[in-house]
Gaussian input, Z-matrix of N, CA and C with variables (Angstrom, degrees):
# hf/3-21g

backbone

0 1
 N
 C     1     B1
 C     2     B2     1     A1
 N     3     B3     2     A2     1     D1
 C     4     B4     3     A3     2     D2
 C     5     B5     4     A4     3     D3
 N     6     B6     5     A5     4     D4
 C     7     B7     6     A6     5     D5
 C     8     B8     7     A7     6     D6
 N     9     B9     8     A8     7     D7
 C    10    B10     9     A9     8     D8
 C    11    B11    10    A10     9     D9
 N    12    B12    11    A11    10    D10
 C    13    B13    12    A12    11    D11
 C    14    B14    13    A13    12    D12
 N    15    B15    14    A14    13    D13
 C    16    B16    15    A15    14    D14
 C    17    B17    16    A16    15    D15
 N    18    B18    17    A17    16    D16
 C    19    B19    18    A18    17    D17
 C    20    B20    19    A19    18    D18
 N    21    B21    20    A20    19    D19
 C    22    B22    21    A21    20    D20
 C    23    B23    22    A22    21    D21
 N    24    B24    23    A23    22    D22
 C    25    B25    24    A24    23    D23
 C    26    B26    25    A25    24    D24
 N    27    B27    26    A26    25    D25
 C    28    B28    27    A27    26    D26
 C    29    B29    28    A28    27    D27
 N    30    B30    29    A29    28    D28
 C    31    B31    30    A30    29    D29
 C    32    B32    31    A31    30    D30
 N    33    B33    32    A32    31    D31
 C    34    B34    33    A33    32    D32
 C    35    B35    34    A34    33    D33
 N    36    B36    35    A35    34    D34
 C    37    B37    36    A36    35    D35
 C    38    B38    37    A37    36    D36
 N    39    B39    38    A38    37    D37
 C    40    B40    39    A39    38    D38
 C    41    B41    40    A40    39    D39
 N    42    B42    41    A41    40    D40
 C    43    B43    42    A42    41    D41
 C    44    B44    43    A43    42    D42
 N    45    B45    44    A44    43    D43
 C    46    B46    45    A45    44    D44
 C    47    B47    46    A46    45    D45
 N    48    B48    47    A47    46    D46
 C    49    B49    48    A48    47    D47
 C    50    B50    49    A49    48    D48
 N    51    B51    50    A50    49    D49
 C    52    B52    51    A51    50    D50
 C    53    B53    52    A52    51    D51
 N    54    B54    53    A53    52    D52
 C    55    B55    54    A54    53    D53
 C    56    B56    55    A55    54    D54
 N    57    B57    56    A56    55    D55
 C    58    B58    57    A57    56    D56
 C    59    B59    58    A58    57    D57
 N    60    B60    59    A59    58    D58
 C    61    B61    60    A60    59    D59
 C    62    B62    61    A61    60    D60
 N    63    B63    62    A62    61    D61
 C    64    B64    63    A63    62    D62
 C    65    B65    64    A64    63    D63
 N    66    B66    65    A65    64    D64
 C    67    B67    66    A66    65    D65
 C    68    B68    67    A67    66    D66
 N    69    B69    68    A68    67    D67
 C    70    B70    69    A69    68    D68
 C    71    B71    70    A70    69    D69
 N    72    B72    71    A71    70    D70
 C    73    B73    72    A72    71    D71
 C    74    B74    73    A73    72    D72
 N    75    B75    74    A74    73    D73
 C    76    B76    75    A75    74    D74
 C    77    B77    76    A76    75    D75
 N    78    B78    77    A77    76    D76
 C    79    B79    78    A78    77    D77
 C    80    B80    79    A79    78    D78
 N    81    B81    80    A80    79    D79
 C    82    B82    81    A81    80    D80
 C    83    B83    82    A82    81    D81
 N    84    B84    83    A83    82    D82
 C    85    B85    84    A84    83    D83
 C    86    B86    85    A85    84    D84
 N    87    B87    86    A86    85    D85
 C    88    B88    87    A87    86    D86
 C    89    B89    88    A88    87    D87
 N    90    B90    89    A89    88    D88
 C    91    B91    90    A90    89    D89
 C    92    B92    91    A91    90    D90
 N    93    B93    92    A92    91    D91
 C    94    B94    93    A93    92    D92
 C    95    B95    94    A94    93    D93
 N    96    B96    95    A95    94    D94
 C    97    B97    96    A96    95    D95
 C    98    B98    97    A97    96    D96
 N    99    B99    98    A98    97    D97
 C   100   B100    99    A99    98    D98
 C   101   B101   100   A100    99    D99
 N   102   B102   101   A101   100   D100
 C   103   B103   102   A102   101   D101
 C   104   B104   103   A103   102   D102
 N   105   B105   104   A104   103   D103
 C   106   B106   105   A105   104   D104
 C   107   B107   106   A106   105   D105
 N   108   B108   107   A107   106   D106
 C   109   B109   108   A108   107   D107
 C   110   B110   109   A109   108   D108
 N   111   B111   110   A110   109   D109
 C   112   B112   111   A111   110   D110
 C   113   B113   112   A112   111   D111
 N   114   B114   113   A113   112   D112
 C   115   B115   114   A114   113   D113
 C   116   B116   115   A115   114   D114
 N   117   B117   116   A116   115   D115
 C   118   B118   117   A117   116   D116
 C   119   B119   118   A118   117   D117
 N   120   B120   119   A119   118   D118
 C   121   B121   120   A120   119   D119
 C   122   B122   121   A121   120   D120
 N   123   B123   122   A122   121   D121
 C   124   B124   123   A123   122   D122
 C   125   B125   124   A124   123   D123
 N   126   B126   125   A125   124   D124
 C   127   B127   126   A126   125   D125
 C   128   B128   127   A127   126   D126
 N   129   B129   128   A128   127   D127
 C   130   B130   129   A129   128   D128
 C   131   B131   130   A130   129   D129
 N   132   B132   131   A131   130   D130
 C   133   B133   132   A132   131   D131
 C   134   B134   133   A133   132   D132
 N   135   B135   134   A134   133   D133
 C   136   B136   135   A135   134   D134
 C   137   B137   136   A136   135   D135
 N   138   B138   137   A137   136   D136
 C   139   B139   138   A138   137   D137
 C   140   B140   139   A139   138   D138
 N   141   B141   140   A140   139   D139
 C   142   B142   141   A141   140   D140
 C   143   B143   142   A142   141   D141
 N   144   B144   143   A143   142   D142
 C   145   B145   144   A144   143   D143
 C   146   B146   145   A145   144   D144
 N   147   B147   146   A146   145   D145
 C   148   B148   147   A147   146   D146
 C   149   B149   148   A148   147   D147
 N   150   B150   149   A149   148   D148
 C   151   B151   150   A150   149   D149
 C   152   B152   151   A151   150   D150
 N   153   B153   152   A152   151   D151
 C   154   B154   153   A153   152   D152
 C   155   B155   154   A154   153   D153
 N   156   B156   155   A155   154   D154
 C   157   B157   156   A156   155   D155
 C   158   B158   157   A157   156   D156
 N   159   B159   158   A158   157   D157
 C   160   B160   159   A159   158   D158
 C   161   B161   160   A160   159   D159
 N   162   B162   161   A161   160   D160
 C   163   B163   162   A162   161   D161
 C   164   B164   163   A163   162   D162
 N   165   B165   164   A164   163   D163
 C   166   B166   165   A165   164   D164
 C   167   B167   166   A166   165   D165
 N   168   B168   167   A167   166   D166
 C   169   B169   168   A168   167   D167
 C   170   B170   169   A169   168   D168
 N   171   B171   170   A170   169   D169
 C   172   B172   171   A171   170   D170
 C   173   B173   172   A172   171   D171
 N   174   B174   173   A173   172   D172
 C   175   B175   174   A174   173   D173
 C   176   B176   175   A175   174   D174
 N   177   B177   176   A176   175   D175
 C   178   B178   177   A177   176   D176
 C   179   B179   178   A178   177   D177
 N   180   B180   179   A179   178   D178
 C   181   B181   180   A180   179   D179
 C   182   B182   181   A181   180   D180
 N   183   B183   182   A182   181   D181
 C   184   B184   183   A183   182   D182
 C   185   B185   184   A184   183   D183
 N   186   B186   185   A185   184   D184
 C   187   B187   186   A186   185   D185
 C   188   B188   187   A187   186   D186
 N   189   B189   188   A188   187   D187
 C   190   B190   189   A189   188   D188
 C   191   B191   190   A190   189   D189
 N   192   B192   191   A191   190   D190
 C   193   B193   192   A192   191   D191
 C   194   B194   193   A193   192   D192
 N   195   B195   194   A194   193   D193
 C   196   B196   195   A195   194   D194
 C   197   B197   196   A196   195   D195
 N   198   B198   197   A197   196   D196
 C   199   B199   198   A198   197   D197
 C   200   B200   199   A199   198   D198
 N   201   B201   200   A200   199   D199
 C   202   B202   201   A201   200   D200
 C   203   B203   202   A202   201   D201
 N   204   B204   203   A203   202   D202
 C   205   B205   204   A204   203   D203
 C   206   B206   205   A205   204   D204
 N   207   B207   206   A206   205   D205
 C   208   B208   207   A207   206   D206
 C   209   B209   208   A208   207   D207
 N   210   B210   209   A209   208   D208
 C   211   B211   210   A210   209   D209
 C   212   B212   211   A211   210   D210
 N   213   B213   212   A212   211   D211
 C   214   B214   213   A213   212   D212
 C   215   B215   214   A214   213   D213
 N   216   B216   215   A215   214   D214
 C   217   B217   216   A216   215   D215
 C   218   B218   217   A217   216   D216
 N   219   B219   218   A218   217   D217
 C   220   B220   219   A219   218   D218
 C   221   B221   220   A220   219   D219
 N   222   B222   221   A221   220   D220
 C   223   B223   222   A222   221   D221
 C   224   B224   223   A223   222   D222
 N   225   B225   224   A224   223   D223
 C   226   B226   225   A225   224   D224
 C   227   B227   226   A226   225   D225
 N   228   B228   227   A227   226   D226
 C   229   B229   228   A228   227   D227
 C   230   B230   229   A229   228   D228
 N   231   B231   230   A230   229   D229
 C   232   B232   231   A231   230   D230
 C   233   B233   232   A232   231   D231
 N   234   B234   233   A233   232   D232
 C   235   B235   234   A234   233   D233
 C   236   B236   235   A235   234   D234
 N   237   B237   236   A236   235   D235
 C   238   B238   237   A237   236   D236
 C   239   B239   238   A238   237   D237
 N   240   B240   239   A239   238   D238
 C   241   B241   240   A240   239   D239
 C   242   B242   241   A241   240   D240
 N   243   B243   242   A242   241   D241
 C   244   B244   243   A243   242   D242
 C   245   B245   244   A244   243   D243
 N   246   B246   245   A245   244   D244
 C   247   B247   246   A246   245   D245
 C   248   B248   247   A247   246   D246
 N   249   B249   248   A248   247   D247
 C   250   B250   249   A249   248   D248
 C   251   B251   250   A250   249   D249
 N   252   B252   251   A251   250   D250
 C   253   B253   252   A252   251   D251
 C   254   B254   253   A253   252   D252
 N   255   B255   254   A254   253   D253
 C   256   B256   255   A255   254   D254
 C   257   B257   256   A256   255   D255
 N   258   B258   257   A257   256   D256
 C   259   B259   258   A258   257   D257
 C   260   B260   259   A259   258   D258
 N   261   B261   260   A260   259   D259
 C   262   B262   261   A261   260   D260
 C   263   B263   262   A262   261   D261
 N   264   B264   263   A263   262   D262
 C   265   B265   264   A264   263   D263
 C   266   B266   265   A265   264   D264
 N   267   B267   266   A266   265   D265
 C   268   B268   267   A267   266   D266
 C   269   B269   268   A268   267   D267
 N   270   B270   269   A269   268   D268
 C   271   B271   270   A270   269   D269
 C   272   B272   271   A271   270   D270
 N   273   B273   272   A272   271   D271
 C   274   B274   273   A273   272   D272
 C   275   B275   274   A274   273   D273
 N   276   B276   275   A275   274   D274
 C   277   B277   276   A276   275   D275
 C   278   B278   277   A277   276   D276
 N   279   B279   278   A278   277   D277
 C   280   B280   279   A279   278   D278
 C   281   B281   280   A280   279   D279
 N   282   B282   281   A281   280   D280
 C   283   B283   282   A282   281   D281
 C   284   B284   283   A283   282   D282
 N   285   B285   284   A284   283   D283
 C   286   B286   285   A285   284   D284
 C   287   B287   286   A286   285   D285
 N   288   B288   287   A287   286   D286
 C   289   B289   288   A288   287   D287
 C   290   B290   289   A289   288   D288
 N   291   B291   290   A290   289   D289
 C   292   B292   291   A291   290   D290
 C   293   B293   292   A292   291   D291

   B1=1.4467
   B2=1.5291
   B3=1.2226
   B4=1.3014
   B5=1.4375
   B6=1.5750
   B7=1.4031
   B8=1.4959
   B9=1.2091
   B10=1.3203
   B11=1.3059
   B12=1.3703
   B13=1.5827
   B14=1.5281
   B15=1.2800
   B16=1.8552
   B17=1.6622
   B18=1.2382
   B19=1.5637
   B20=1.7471
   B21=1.5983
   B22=1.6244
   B23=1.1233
   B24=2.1009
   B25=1.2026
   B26=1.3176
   B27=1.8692
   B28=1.6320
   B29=1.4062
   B30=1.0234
   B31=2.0348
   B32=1.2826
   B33=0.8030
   B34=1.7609
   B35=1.6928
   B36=1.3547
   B37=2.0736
   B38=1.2265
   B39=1.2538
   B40=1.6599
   B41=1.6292
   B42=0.9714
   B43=1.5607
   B44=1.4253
   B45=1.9334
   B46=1.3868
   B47=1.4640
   B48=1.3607
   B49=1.4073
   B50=1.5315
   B51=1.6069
   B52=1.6252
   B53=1.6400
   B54=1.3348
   B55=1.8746
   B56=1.7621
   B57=1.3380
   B58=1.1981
   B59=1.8743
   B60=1.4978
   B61=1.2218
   B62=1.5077
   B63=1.5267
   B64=1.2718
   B65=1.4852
   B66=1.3498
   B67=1.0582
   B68=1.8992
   B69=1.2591
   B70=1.5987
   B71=1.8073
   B72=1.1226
   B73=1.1844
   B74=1.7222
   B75=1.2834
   B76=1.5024
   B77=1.3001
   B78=1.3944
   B79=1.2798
   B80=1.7800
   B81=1.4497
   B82=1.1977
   B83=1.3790
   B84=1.4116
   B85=1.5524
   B86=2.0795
   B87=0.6937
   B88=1.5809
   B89=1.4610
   B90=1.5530
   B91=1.8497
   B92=2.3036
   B93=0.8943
   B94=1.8526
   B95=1.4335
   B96=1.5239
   B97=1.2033
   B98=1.4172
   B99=1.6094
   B100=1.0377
   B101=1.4938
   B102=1.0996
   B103=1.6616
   B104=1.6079
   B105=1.6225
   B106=0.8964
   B107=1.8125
   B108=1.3039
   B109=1.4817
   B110=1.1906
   B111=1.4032
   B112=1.5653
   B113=2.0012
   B114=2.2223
   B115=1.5319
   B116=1.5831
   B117=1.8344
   B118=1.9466
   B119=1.4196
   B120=1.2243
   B121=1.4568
   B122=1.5977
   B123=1.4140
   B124=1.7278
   B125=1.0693
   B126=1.1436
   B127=1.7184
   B128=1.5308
   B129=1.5528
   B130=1.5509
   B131=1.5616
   B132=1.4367
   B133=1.7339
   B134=1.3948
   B135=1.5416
   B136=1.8411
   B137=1.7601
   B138=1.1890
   B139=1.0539
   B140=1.5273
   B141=1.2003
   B142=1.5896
   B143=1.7280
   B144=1.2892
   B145=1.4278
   B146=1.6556
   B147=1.0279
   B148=1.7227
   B149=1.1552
   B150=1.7835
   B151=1.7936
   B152=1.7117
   B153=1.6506
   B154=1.0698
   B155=1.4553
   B156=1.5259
   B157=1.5659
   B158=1.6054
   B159=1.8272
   B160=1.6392
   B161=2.0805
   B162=1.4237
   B163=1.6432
   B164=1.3412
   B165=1.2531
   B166=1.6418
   B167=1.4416
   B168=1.6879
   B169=1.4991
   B170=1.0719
   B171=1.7896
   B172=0.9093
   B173=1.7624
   B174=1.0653
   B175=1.8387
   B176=1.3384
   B177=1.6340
   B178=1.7532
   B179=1.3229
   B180=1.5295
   B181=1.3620
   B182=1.8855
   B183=1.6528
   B184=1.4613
   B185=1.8377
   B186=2.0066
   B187=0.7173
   B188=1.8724
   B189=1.6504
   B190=1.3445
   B191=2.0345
   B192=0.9910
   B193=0.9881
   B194=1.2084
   B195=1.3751
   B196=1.9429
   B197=1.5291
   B198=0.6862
   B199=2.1981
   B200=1.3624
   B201=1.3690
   B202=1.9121
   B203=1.2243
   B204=1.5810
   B205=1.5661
   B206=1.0915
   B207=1.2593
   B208=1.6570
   B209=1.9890
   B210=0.9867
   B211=1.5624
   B212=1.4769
   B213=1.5398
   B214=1.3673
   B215=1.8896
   B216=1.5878
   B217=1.5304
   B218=1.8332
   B219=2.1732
   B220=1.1704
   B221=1.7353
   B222=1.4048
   B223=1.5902
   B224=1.1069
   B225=1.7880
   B226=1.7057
   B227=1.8860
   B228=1.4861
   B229=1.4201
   B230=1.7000
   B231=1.2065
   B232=1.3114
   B233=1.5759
   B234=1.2292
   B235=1.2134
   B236=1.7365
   B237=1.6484
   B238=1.4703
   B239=1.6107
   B240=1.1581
   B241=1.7963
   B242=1.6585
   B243=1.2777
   B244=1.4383
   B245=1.3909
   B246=1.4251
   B247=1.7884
   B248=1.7683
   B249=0.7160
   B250=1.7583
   B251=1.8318
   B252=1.1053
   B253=2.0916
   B254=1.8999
   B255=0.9618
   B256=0.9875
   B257=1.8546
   B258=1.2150
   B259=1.6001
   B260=1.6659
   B261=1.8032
   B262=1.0583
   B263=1.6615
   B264=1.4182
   B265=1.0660
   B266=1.7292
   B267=0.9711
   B268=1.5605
   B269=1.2896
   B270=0.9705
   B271=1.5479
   B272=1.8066
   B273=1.5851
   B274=1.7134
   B275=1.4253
   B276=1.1599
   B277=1.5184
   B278=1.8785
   B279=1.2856
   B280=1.3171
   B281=1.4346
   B282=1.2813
   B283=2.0879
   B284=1.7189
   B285=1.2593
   B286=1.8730
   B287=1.4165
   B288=1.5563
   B289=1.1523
   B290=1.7712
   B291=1.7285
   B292=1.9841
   B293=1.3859
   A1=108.61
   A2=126.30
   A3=132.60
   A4=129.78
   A5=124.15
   A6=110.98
   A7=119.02
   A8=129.20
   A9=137.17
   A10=148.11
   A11=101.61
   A12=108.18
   A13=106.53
   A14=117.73
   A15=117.16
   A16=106.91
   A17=90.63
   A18=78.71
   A19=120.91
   A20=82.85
   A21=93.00
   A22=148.06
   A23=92.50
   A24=114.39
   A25=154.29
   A26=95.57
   A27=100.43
   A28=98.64
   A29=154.96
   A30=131.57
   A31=104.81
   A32=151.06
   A33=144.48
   A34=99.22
   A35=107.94
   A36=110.43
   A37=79.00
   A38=112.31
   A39=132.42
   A40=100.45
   A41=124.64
   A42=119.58
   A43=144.36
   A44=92.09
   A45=100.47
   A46=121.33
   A47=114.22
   A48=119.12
   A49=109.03
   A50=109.49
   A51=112.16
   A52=104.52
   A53=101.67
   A54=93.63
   A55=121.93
   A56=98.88
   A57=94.56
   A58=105.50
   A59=125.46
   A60=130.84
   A61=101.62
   A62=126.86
   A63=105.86
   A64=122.63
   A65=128.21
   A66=142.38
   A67=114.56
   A68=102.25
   A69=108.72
   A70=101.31
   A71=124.10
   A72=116.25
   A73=126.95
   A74=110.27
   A75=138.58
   A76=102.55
   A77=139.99
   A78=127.43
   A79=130.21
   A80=113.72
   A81=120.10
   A82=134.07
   A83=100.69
   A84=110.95
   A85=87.29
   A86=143.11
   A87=143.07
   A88=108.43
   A89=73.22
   A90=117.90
   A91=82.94
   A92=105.94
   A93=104.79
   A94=101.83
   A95=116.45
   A96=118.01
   A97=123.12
   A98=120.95
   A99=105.80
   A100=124.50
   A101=129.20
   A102=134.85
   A103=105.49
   A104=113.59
   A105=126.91
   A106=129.54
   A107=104.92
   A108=124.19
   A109=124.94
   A110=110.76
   A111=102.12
   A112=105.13
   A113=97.43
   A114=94.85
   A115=86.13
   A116=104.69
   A117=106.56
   A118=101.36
   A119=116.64
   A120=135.06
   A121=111.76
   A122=103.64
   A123=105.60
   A124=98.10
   A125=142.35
   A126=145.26
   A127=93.58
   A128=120.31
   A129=110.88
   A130=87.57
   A131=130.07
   A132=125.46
   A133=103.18
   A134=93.48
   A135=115.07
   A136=101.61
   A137=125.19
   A138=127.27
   A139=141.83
   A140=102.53
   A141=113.76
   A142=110.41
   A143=121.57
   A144=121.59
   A145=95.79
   A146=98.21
   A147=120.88
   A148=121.59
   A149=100.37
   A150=131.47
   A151=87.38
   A152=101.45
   A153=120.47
   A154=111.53
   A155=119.05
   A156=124.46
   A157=90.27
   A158=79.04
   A159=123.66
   A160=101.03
   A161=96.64
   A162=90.12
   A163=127.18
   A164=130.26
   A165=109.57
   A166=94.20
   A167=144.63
   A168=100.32
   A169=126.15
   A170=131.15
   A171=125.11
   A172=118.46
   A173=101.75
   A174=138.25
   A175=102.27
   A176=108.30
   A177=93.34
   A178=130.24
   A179=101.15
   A180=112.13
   A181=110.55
   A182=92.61
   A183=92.66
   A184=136.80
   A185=102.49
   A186=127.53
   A187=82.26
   A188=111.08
   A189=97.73
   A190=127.67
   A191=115.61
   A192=119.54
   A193=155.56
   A194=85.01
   A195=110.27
   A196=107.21
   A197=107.52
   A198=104.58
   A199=102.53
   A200=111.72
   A201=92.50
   A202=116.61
   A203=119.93
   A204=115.34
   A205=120.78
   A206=120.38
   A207=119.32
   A208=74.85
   A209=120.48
   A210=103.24
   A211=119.67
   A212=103.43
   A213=102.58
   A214=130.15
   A215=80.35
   A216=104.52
   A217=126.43
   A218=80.22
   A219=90.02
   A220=125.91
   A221=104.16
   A222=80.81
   A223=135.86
   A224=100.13
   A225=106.72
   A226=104.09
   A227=100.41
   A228=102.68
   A229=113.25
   A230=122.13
   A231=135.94
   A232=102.31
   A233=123.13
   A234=108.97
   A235=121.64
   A236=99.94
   A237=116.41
   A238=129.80
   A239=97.38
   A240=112.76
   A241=95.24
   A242=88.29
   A243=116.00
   A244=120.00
   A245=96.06
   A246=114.04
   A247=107.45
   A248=74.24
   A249=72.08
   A250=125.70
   A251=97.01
   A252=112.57
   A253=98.27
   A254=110.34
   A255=108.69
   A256=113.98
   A257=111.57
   A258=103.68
   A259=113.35
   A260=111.78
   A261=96.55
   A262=105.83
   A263=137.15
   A264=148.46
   A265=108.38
   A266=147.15
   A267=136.42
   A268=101.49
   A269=133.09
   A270=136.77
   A271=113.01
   A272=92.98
   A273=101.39
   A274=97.88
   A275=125.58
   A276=131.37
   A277=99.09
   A278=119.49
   A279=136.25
   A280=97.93
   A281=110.01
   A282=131.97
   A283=83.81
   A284=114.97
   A285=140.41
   A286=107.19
   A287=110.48
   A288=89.43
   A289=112.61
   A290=95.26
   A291=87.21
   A292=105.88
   D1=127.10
   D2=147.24
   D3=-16.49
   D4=101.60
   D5=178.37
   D6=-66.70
   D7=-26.07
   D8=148.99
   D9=-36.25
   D10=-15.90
   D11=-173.89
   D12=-78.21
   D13=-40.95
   D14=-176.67
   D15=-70.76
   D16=-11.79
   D17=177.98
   D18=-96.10
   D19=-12.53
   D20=167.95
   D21=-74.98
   D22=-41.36
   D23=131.64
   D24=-14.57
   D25=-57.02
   D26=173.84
   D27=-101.59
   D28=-13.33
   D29=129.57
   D30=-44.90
   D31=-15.19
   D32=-177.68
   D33=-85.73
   D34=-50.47
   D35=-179.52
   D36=-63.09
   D37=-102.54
   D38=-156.28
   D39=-9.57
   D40=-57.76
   D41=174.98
   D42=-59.56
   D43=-34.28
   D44=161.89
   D45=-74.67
   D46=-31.86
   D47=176.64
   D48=-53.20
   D49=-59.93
   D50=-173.27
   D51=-44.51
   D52=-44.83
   D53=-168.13
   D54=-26.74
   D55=-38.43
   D56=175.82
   D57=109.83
   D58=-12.82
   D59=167.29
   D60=-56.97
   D61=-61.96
   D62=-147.40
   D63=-72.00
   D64=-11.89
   D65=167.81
   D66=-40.10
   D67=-68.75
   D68=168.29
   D69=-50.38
   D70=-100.94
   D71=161.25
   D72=28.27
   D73=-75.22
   D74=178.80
   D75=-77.40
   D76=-70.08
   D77=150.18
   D78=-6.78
   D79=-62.44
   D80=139.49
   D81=-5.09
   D82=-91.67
   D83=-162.29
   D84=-74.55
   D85=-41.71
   D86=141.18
   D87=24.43
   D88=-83.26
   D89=-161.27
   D90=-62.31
   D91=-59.68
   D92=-165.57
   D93=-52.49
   D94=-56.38
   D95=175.22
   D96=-38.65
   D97=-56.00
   D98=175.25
   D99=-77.62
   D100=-20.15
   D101=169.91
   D102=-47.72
   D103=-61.93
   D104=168.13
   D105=-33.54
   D106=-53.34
   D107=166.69
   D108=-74.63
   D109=6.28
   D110=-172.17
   D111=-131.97
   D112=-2.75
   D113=138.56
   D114=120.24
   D115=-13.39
   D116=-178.91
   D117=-69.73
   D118=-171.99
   D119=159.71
   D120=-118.11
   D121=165.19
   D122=-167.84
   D123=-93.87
   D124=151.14
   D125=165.11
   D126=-98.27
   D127=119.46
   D128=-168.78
   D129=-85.83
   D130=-36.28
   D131=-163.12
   D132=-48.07
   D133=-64.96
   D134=-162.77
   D135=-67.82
   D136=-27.61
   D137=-154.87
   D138=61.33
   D139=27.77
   D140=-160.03
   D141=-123.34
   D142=-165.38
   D143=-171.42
   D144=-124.89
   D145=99.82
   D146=155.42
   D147=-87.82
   D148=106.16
   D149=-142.93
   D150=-91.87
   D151=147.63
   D152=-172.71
   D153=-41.22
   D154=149.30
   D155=170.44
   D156=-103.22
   D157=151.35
   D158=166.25
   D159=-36.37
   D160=140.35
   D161=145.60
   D162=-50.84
   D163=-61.64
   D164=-165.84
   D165=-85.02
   D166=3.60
   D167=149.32
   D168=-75.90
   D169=-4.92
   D170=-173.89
   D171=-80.37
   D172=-22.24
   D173=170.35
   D174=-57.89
   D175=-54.91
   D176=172.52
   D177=-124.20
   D178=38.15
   D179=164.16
   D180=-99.06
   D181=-17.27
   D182=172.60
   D183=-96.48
   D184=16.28
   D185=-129.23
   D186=-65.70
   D187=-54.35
   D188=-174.79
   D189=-57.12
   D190=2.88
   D191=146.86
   D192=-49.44
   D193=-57.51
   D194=156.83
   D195=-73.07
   D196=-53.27
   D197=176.24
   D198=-56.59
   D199=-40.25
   D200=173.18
   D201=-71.01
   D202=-28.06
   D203=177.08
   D204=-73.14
   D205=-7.40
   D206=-160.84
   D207=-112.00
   D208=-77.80
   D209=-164.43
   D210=-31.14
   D211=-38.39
   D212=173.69
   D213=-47.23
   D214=-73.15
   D215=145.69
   D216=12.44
   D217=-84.14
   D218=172.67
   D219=-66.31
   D220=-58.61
   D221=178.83
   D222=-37.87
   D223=-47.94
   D224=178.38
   D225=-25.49
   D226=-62.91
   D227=-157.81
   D228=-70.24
   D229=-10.31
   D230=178.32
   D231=-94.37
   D232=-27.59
   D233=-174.72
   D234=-105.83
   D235=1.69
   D236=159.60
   D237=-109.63
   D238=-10.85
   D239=171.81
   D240=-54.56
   D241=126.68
   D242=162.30
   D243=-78.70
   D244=126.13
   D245=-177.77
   D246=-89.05
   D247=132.75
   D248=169.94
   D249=-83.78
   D250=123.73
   D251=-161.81
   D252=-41.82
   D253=105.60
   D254=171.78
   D255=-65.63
   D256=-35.83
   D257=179.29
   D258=-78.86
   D259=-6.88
   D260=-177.34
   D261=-87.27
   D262=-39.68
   D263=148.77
   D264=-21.09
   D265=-22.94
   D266=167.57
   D267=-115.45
   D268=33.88
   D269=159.14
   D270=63.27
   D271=35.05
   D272=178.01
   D273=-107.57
   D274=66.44
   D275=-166.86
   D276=-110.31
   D277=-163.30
   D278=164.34
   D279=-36.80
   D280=132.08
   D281=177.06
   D282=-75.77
   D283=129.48
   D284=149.37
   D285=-69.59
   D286=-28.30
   D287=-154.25
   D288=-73.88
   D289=-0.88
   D290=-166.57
   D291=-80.81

């Protein structure tokens, strides 16, 4: 291996850093962090910090949620309700005779 390469390497950072890109960049993730920490969401289109919603928008922004729980719900309970034995009701139950 080349004793040279890490050193090329760090002239290779050192240079990209000076450019002057990473600054914006870092600024950035900054800027998310704190949006983030303070409870907004990021708008990735707009790029900006979209500040926390109200309780009841959050109530009906989650509305299909609740309609999936409750449909669920229901089948569960439609699809474990107990029927009543129809053969045991006319006395076609367990044979006496064994």
């Amino acid at each position: 291996m080349n004793k040279g390469i890490p050193y090329l390497m760090a002239t290779l950072v050192a240079l990209t850093l000076s450019a002057g890109w990473a600054a914006p960049v870092l600024a950035l993730f900054e800027q998310v962090t704190a949006c983030l920490d303070s409870g907004g969401r990021l708008d990735l289109v707009h790029l900006r910090c979209a500040p926390p919603a109200a309780v009841p928008g959050l109530v009906l922004e989650g509305w299909v949620f609740w309609l999936t729980a409750t449909g669920v719900a229901v089948v569960g309970l439609l699809a474990t309700r107990r029927r009543p034995a129809s053969s045991m009701q006319r006395g076609g139950g367990v044979d006496a005779a064994d």
